[in-house]
C-alpha positions in Angstrom: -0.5 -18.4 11.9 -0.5 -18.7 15.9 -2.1 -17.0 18.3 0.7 -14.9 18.9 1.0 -13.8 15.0 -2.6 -12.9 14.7 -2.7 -11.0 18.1 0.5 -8.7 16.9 -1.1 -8.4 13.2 -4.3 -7.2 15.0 -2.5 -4.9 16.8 -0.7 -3.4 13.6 -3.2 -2.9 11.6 -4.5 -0.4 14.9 -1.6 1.4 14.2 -1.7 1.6 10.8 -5.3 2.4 10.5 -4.3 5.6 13.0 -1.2 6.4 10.6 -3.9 7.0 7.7 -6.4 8.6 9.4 -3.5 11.1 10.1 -1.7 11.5 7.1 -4.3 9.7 4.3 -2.0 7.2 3.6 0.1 4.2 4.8 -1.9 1.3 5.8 -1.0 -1.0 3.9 2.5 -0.3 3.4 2.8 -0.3 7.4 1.4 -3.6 7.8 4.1 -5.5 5.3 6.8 -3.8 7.0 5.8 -4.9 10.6 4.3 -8.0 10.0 7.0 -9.8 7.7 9.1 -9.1 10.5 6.7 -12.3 12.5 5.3 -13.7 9.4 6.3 -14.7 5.8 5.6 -12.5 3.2 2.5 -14.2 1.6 0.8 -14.5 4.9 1.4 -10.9 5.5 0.1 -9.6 1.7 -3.0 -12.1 2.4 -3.9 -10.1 5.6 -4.2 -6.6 4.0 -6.6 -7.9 1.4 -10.0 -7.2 3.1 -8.4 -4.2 5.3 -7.5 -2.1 2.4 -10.5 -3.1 -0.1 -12.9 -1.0 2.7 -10.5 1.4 3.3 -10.0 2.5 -0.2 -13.3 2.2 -1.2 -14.3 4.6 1.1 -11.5 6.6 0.0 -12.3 6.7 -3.7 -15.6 7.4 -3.2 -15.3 10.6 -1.2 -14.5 13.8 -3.0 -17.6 13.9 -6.5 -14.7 13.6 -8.9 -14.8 9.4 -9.5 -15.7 9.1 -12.9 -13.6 11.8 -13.9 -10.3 10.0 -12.3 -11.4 6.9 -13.7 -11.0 8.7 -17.3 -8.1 10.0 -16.9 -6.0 7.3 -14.6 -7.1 4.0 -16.5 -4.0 4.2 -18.8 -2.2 4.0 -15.6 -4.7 0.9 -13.6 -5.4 -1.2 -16.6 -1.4 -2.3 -16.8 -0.8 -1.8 -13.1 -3.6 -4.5 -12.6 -2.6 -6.8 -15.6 1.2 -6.4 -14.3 -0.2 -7.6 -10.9 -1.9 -10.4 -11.7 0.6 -11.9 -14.4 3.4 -11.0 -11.4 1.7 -13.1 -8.9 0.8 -15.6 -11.6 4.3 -16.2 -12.1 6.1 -15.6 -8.7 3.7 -13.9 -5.8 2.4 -18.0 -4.8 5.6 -18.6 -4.1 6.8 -15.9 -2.1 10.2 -15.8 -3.3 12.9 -15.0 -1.1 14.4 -12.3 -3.1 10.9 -10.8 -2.5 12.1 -9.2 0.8 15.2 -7.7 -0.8 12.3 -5.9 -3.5 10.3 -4.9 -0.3 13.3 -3.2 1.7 14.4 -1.5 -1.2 10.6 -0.6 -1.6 10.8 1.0 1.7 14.5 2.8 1.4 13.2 4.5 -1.2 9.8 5.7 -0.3 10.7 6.8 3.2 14.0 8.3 1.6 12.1 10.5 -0.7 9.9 11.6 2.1 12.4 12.5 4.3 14.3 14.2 2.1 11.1 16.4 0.5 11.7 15.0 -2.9 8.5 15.7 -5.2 8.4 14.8 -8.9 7.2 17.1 -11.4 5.9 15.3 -14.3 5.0 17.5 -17.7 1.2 17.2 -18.8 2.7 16.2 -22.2 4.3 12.9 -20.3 1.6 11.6 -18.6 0.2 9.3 -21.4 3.2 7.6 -22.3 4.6 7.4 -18.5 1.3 6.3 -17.1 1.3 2.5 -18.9 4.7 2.1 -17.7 4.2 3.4 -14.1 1.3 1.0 -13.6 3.4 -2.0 -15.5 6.2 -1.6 -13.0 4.0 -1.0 -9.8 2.2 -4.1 -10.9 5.0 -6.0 -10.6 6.1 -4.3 -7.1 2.6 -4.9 -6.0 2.6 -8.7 -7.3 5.8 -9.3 -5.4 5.3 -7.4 -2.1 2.0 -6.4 -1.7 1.8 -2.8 -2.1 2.8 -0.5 -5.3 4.1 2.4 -4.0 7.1 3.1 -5.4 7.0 4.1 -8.5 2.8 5.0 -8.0 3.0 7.4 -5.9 6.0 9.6 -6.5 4.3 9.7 -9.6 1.1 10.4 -8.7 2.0 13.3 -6.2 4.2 14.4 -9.4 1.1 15.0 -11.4 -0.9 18.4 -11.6 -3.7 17.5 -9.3 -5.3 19.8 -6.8 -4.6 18.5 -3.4 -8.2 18.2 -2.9 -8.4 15.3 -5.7 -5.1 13.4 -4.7 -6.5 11.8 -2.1 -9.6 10.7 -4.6 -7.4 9.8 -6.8 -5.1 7.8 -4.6 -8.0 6.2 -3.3 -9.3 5.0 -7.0 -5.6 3.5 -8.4 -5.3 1.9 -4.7 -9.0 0.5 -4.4 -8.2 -1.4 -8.5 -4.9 -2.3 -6.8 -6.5 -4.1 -3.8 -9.7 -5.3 -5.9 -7.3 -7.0 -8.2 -4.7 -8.0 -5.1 -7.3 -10.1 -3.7 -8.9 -11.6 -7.0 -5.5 -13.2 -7.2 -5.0 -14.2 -4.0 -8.6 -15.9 -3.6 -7.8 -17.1 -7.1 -4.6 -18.8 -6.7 -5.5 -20.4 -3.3 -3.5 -17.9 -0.7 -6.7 -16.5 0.6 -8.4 -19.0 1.7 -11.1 -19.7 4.4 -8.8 -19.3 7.9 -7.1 -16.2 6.1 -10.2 -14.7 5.5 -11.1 -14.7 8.9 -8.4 -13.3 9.8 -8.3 -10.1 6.9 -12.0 -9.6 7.8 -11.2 -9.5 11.6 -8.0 -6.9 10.5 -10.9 -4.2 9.3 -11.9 -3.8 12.5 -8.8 -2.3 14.5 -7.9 -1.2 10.5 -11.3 1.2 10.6 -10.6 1.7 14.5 -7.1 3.4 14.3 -8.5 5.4 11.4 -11.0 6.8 14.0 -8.3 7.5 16.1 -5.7 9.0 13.8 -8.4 11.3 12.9 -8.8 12.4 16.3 -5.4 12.8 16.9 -5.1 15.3 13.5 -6.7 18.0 16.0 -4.3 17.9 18.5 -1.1 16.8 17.1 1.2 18.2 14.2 0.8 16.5 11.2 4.3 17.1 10.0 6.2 15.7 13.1 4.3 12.5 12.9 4.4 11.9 9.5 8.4 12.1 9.8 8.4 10.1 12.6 6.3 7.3 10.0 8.8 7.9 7.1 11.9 7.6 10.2 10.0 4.4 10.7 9.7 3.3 7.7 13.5 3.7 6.8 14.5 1.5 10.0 12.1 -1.7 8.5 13.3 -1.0 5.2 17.3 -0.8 6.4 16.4 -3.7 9.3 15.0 -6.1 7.0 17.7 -5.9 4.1 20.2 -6.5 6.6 18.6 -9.8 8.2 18.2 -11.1 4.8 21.5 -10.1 3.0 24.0 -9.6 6.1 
């Protein structure tokens, strides 16, 4: 990476540490979409590793309700992290091109179904036999473009959990997704000693714009600029399908 590419990755992560103070979710999703726009894909997935591990631990452990998440989602984060791994075993070190048509489509969909106020509701008597092959299938997403959102958390907000434990919850799947994100990339050489640096420099302005987004929660409306993140969102998502398939 130059200069240049650092400095601008720096700068996202700011923005997308202030998008999840605000709204309590987004980070890493943000940073793909912006940065693969300067930087290939695996450079990109390497610079969230660190950012995201302090920023969902955090998340997870805020809330007294860990251990009882744990129970209940590990049907869902053992295959999610298994799929993960075994998906950038096979294809995540080589960053394959097709990859950016899986992460536009990634972020059609998810900005789509928050712009259009689309919530799953998932019966209590589905949630054991969906939740093996929601983490298989986010594993994969995850392994290819970084980040398993689509189909984690439609399915997760689908679920009958309090508001209050959501964002818990969120934060528990998303801290095993990360833990597991970076194992692999340390493991199969794509975080290595300059990429470090750079990840552990990101959790700086990532911890920084979470300061700030929570400042700005007191003064701004929450709605407006969470549909000005999922307007966002759509534009990458649309942007970046048509620069690699147009």
């Amino acid at each position: 990476m130059t200069a240049d590419q650092i400095i601008f990755g720096l700068a996202v992560f700011l923005l997308a540490g202030t998008v999840k103070g605000l709204v309590g979710l987004g980070l890493p999703t943000i940073v793909i979409a912006l940065t693969t726009l300067v930087l290939p894909l695996t450079e990109s997935i390497a610079m969230i590793a660190l950012p995201t591990i302090f920023s969902n631990v955090w998340q997870a452990a805020v809330g007294g309700n860990f251990w009882k998440i744990l129970r209940r989602q590990w049907p869902l984060i053992v295959p999610l992290a298994i799929g993960l791994y075994l998906t950038m075993w096979l294809v995540g070190q080589k960053g394959p091109d097709w990859a950016f048509i899986v992460l536009a489509a990634v972020l059609i969909v998810y900005s789509g179904l928050g712009l259009l106020r689309i919530r799953l509701h998932i019966h209590a008597d589905l949630e054991k036999p969906l939740a093996p092959v929601i983490g298989a299938i986010s594993g994969f997403v995850a392994g290819v473009v970084g980040v398993p959102i689509i189909p984690l958390m439609p399915y997760l907000q689908g679920l009958d959990i309090k508001p209050s434990e959501l964002v818990q919850t969120l934060g528990v799947v998303l801290c095993a997704t990360s833990l597991t994100l970076t194992f692999s990339l340390l493991n199969f050489g794509l975080l290595d000693g300059p990429r470090t640096v750079v990840s552990a420099a990101a959790v700086v302005p990532a911890l920084a714009g979470m300061w700030v987004g929570q400042q700005i929660r007191r003064r701004l409306s929450v709605e407006q600029f969470r549909l000005a993140v999922f307007w966002a969102l759509l534009l990458t998502g649309l942007y970046t399908f048509a620069s690699r398939v147009l």
